[in-house]
Every structure is written in C-alpha cells, then in structure tokens.
N, C-alpha and C positions, 0 to 999 in steps of 0.2 A: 614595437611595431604594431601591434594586436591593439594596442589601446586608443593607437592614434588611427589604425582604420577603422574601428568601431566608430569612432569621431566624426570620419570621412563620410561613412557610409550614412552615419545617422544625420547628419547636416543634409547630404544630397537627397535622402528620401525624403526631409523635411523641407527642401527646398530655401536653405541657408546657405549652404556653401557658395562660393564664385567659382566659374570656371576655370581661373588661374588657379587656385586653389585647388583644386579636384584633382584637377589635370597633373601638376604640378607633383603631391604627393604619390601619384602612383609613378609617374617619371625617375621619379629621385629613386626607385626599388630598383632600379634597373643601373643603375649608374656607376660605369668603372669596368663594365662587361661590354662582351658582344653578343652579337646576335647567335653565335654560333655557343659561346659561352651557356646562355640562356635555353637552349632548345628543347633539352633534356628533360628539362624542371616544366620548361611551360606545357610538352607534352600530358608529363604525369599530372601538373595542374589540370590542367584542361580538359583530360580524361575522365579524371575523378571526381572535378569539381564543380565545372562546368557543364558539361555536356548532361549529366548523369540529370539538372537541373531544367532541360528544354523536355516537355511534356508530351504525348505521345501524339495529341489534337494540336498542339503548336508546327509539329514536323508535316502532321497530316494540310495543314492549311497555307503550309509554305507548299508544299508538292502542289494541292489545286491551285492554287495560282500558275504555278510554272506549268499544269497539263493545259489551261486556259489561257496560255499565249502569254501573261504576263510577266512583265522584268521585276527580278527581286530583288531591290535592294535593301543592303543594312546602313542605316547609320546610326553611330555609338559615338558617346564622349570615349569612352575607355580607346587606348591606343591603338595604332593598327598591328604593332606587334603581337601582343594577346588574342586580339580578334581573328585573327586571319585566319588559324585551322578552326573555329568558330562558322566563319563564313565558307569554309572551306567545308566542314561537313552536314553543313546546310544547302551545297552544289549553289552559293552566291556566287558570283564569278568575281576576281580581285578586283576588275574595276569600277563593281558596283557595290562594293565596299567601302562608307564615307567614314573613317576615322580620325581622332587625333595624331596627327604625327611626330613622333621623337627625332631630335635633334640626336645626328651620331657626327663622331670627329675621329679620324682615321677605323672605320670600320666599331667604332667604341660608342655605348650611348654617354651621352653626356647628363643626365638626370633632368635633361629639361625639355620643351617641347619646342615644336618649329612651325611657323603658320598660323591661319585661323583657330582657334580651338574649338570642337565640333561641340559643341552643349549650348543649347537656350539656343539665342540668339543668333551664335556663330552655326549652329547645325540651317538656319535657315538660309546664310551667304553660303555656305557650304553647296548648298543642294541646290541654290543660283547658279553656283561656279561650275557643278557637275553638270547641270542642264546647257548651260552653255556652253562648255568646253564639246559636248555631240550635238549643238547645235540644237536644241528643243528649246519651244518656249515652255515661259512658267504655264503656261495654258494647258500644257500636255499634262498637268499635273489634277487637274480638273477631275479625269476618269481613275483616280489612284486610289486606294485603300491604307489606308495609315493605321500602323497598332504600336502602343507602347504602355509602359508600364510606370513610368515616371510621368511627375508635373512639372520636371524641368524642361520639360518636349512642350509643353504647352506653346511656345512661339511659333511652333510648327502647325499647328488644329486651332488657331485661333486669327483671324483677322490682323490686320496690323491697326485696327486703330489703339490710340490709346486706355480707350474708355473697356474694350475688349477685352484686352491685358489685362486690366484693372480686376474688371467682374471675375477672372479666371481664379487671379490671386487670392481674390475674397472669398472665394468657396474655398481656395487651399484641398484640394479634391485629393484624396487617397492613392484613388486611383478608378483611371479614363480606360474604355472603350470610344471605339467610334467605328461604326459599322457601314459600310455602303448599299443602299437602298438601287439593288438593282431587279431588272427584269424586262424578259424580251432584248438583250442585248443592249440595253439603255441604265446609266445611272440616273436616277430619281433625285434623289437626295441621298444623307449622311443621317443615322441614327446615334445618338451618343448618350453614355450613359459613363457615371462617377459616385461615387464614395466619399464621404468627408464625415469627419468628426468622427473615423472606427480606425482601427488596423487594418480591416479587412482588405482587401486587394481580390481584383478578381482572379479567377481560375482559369484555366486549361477549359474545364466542364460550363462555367459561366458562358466562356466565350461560344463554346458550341450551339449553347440554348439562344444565345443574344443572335447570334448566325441565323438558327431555324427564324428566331423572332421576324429577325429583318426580311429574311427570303419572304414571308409569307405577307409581312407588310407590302412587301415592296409589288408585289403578286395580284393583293386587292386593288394597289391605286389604278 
C-alpha cells in the first residue's frame, strides 16, 4: 500500500495522474467495509493526521470570512467520507462540501466511486451543479476568493479558453495563490502569485504577508 500511495501522491502533485486514477485508488482502501466499520480508524486518522496539518493562519482565515458574511465552501477530489469531519471542524456545513462520492451497495462501499469526479475539470461541473441546484448564477462567483494548494485546481482560476489552459500547464507552477483585491466593500481585481521549477510550496505565514500585500494594494487603487 505505502508504495503505491507514494506513487499516488507523487503523480497528483506532479499533475500526472487522471482523475479515475486518483479517485479510484483511494476508493479501493475502503472496499468490503462500512461506514460504520470505517469510523474508528478514520477518526484516529484524522485526528492525528489530518487536522494536526491545517495551520493556525489557515483556521484564522477561514473564521474571517465566515465573521464577514461569507459562505465557506470546500471542494476536494479526496472522497466525501474522509472529508466530512474535515469540514466538519472547519464549521463547513455538509452541503457546502463538494466531494468525490463512493459508490456503497447494501450499506457496504464497493471500492469504486459514483458520479462526477470532483478534480480538474470535473471540480468545475461540480460547482455548476452546486450553484444551480440553490439556484445562483456562475456570476455569484465573480465576488469569491479561491485558495488551493495544488495545480490540478487550475480549471478552477483559469479561463476556459484553450490557449489559457495551455500557458497554466507550461509554467507547471508548484504552487498558486490567488488573492482578492478588495476595498471599500468592492472587489478590484485578483492578485496571483506561483512557484515553479522549486519544491517550495507556499505557507501558512506566505499567505498572511500576500494578504497584508493585497489589502494595501487594493487600498492605493
């Protein structure tokens, strides 16, 4: 198992893997149990594994958004089994949680998954299908703030033309910020900023400074 998530991991932050693929092997972990089987374990994962990994400026910046009126939502490739006490002690509410979902057959998962699959591409039908299901258009999405950590999101922060795509994949970028230029109760613009050709990844403390950056940009225009 160890070997072949290392595999998993290292394709998706390299942005090789396909989302059948992705999806697919973390499905299969679960397969032949239930949910109630699973609880135990996902707990102490989750506790230990997970959580201990959301940074202290991450938690801080989910809270101002929710003091500042706005809806939080998560979306993940990763299933919505794993995710949900995830979103859960983030105070996400479950239906603004856009996950992959696993296919179960009498209360049992079956190792495979059901639906769209939320990664790349499918995370952006995904978050058409959420907005229309409460009735928003994509327009409501205009005044949002987007942060992530991967370049498989890139279908999400980039245009739909072809040629957009294109340039995104040719940087092959590390890892993306994208900050919103706001002030006086109006969005300006989007400030975005990426890594490529390093490991590096940004931080917790990156983000905070990239924050003041933009507040104070956004302040002169």
């Amino acid at each position: 198992f160890e070997s072949r998530n290392r595999s998993v991991v290292e394709r998706y932050r390299a942005g090789t893997i396909t989302p059948a693929e992705f999806c697919a092997f973390y499905a299969s972990t679960l397969a032949g149990r239930s949910r109630e089987d699973w609880l135990a374990l996902r707990t102490r994962f989750v506790e230990t594994k997970v959580l201990p990994r959301i940074g202290g400026a991450a938690r801080a910046l989910v809270a101002r958004h929710r003091q500042a009126g706005d809806r939080v939502l998560l979306t993940t490739a990763t299933n919505r089994f794993l995710t949900e006490p995830i979103a859960t002690d983030l105070q996400i509410a479950e239906p603004d949680l856009i996950a992959t979902e696993l296919e179960q057959a009498d209360g049992v998962f079956t190792g495979t998954h059901t639906g769209v699959l939320n990664m790349r591409e499918g995370k952006v039908e995904r978050l058409t299908a959420w907005l229309a299901a409460r009735n928003l258009p994509m327009s409501a999405m205009a005044e949002s703030t987007f942060y992530s950590d991967s370049a498989n999101d890139l279908p999400l922060v980039v245009d739909d033309r072809p040629e957009s795509l294109a340039l995104a994949r040719r940087l092959n970028p590390t890892s993306c910020v994208f900050v919103a230029l706001r002030a006086r109760g109006r969005t300006l613009g989007v400030m975005s900023l990426s890594t490529a050709g390093t490991r590096r990844r940004f931080d917790d403390q990156d983000l905070a400074l990239i924050e003041d950056i933009a507040h104070r940009v956004a302040m002169a225009v």
